[in-house]
C-alpha positions in Angstrom: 112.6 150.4 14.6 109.7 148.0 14.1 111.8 145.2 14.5 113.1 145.9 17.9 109.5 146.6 18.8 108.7 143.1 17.8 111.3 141.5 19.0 110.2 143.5 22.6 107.3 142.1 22.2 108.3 138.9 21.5 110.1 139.0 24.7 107.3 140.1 26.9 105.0 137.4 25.5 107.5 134.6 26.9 108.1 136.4 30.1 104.3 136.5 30.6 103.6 133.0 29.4 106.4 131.4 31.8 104.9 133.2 34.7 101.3 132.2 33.9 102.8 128.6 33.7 104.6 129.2 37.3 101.6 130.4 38.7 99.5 127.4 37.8 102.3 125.0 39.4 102.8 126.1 42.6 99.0 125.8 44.2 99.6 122.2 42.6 103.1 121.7 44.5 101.7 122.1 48.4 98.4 119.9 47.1 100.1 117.0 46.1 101.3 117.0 49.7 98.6 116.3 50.8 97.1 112.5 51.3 93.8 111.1 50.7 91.2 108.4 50.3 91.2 107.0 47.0 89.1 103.7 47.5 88.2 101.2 50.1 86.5 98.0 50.3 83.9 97.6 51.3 83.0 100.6 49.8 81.3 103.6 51.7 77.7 102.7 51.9 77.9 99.4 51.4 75.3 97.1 52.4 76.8 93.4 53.5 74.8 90.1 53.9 78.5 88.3 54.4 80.8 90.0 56.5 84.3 90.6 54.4 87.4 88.8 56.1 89.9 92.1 56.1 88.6 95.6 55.6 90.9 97.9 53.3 92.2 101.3 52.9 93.1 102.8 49.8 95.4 106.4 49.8 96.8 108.9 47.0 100.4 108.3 48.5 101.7 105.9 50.9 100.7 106.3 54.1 103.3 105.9 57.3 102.6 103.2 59.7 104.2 105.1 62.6 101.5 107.9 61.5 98.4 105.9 60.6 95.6 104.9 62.7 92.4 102.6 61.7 90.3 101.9 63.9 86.4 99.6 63.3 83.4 100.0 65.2 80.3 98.3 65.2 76.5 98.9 66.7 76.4 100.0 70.4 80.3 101.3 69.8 81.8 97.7 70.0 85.3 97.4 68.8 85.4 95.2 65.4 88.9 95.0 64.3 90.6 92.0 64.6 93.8 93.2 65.1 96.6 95.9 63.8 96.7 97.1 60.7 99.3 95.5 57.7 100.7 98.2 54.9 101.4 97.1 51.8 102.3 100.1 49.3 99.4 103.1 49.1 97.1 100.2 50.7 96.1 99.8 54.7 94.2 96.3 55.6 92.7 95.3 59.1 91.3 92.4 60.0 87.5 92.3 60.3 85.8 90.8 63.5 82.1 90.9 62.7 79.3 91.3 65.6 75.5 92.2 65.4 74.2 93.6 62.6 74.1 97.1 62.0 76.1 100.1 61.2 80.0 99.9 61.1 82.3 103.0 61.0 85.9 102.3 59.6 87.8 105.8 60.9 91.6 106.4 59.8 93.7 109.3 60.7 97.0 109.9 59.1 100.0 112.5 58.5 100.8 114.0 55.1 104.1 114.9 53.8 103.5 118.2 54.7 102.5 116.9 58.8 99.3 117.9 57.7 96.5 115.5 59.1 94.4 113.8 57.5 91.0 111.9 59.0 88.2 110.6 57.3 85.5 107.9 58.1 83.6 105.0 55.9 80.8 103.7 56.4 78.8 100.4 55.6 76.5 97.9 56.8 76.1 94.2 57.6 72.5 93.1 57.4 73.2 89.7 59.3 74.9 89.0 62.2 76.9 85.9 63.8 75.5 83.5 65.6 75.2 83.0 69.5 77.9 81.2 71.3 76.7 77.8 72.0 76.4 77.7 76.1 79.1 76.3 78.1 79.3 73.0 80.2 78.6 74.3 83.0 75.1 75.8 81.9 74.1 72.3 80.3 70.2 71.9 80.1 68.9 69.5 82.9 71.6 70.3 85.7 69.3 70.8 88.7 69.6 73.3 91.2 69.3 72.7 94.3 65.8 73.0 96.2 64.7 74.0 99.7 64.5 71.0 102.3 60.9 69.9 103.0 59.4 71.6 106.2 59.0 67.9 107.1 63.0 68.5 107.4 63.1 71.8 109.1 64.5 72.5 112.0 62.8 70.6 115.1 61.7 68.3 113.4 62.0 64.6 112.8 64.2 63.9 110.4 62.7 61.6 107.4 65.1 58.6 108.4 64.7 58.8 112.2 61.7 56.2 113.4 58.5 57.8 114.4 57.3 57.0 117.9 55.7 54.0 119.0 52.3 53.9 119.3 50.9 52.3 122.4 50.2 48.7 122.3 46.5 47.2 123.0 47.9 46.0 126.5 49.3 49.6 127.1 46.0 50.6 126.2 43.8 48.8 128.6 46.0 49.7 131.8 44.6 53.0 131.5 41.5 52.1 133.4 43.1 51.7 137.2 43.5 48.0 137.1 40.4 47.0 137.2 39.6 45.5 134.0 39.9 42.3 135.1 36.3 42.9 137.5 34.4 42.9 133.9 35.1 39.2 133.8 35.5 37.2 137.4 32.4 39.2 138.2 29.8 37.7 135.9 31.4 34.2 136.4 30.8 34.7 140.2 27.2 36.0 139.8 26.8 32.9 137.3 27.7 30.7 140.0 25.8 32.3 142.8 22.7 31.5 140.1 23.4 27.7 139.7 23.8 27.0 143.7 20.4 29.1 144.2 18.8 26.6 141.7 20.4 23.5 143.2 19.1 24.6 146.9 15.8 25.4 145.4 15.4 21.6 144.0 17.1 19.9 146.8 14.2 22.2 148.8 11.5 21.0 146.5 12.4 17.2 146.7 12.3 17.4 150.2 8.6 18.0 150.4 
C-alpha cells in the first residue's frame, strides 16, 4: 500500500513539474516574435562635434527590407539621409547627410514575425554644422548693377553726346541794336572835323585883319 502511494506521488510530482515548465515557455514563444532595437550608432543621446558618415541600426532578429523603414531628420524637419537603407544581417545602415547643427531624429518602423509592428526613434545631436556653399558665378563680388540714367539723360533732354547750342557770336551780338552802331563812330569823326575847319576859318579871319 505505501508504495503505490509513493509511486502516485511520484507521478504527480512529474505531471506538475512538466506543466510548470510548459507554462514558463509559452509567454516566451510569442515574445521571441517580436523584434527590437538592440544598439545603434550613434547611440541615443549622443552628442556629435563630427558628423558620422552612415548611421546604423541594430535589431534582435533580422529585419525585412520589404518591411523596414528608416527615415533621418534634422533641425526645422529637413530630411538628412543620404539615401536608402543597405541590410546586412540583424544590421540596417543609411547614409548620413549632415546639415545645421542641432537635434537629429533617426525613426525606423518594421514588421515582426508575428506582423506585429514595431517603431521606435533615436536621438542625438551634432554640435557643428557644415559650412556655407561658396556663392556661385553669377553672384561674384564686384559685378555692378545697373544704375538709373542721369536726369541730364532723361527724356527731353539733350543727350550727353549731342552738341549744345551755339552761343551767339560778338557780331550777332551787336546787330541787336537796329543798325545803328556804326553812328557811335562816323559821328565823332564828323564833329571832329567840323572843329578843325571852324579853327582854320577863324585864323584865316584873324590874318586878315
Amino acid at each position: 500500500m505505501g508504495g503505490t502511494v509513493a509511486r502516485v506521488a511520484r507521478t504527480w510530482l512529474v505531471v506538475l513539474g512538466v506543466a510548470a515548465g510548459a507554462s514558463l515557455l509559452l509567454p516566451a514563444a510569442p515574445a521571441a516574435a517580436h523584434n527590437s532595437l538592440t544598439g545603434s550608432d550613434p547611440q541615443n543621446g549622443a552628442r556629435l562635434a563630427a558628423a558620422p558618415k552612415r548611421i546604423e541600426l541594430r535589431f534582435l532578429a533580422t529585419p525585412k527590407e520589404a518591411t523596414t523603414k528608416v527615415t533621418v531628420t534634422g533641425p526645422d524637419n529637413v530630411a538628412a539621409a543620404g539615401g536608402a537603407p543597405t541590410f546586412a544581417g540583424k544590421r540596417v545602415s543609411v547614409p548620413f547627410q549632415p546639415g545645421a547643427a542641432g537635434l537629429y531624429i533617426v525613426t525606423y518602423q518594421l514588421a515582426s514575425d508575428d506582423g506585429h509592428p514595431v517603431k521606435g526613434e533615436i536621438r542625438f545631436t551634432l554640435t557643428t554644422g557644415t559650412p556655407a556653399e561658396p556663392p556661385s558665378a553669377s553672384a561674384a563680388p564686384g559685378s555692378a548693377t545697373p544704375t538709373t540714367a542721369p536726369a541730364s539723360t532723361a527724356a527731353g533732354s539733350p543727350s550727353a553726346g549731342s552738341p549744345s547750342p551755339a552761343s551767339p557770336s560778338p557780331a550777332a551780338a551787336g546787330d541787336d541794336d537796329g543798325g545803328t552802331g556804326w553812328l557811335w563812330t562816323v559821328v565823332p569823326v564828323v564833329v571832329l572835323g567840323l572843329l578843325l575847319v571852324g579853327a582854320l576859318v577863324l585864323r584865316r579871319r584873324a590874318t586878315r585883319r
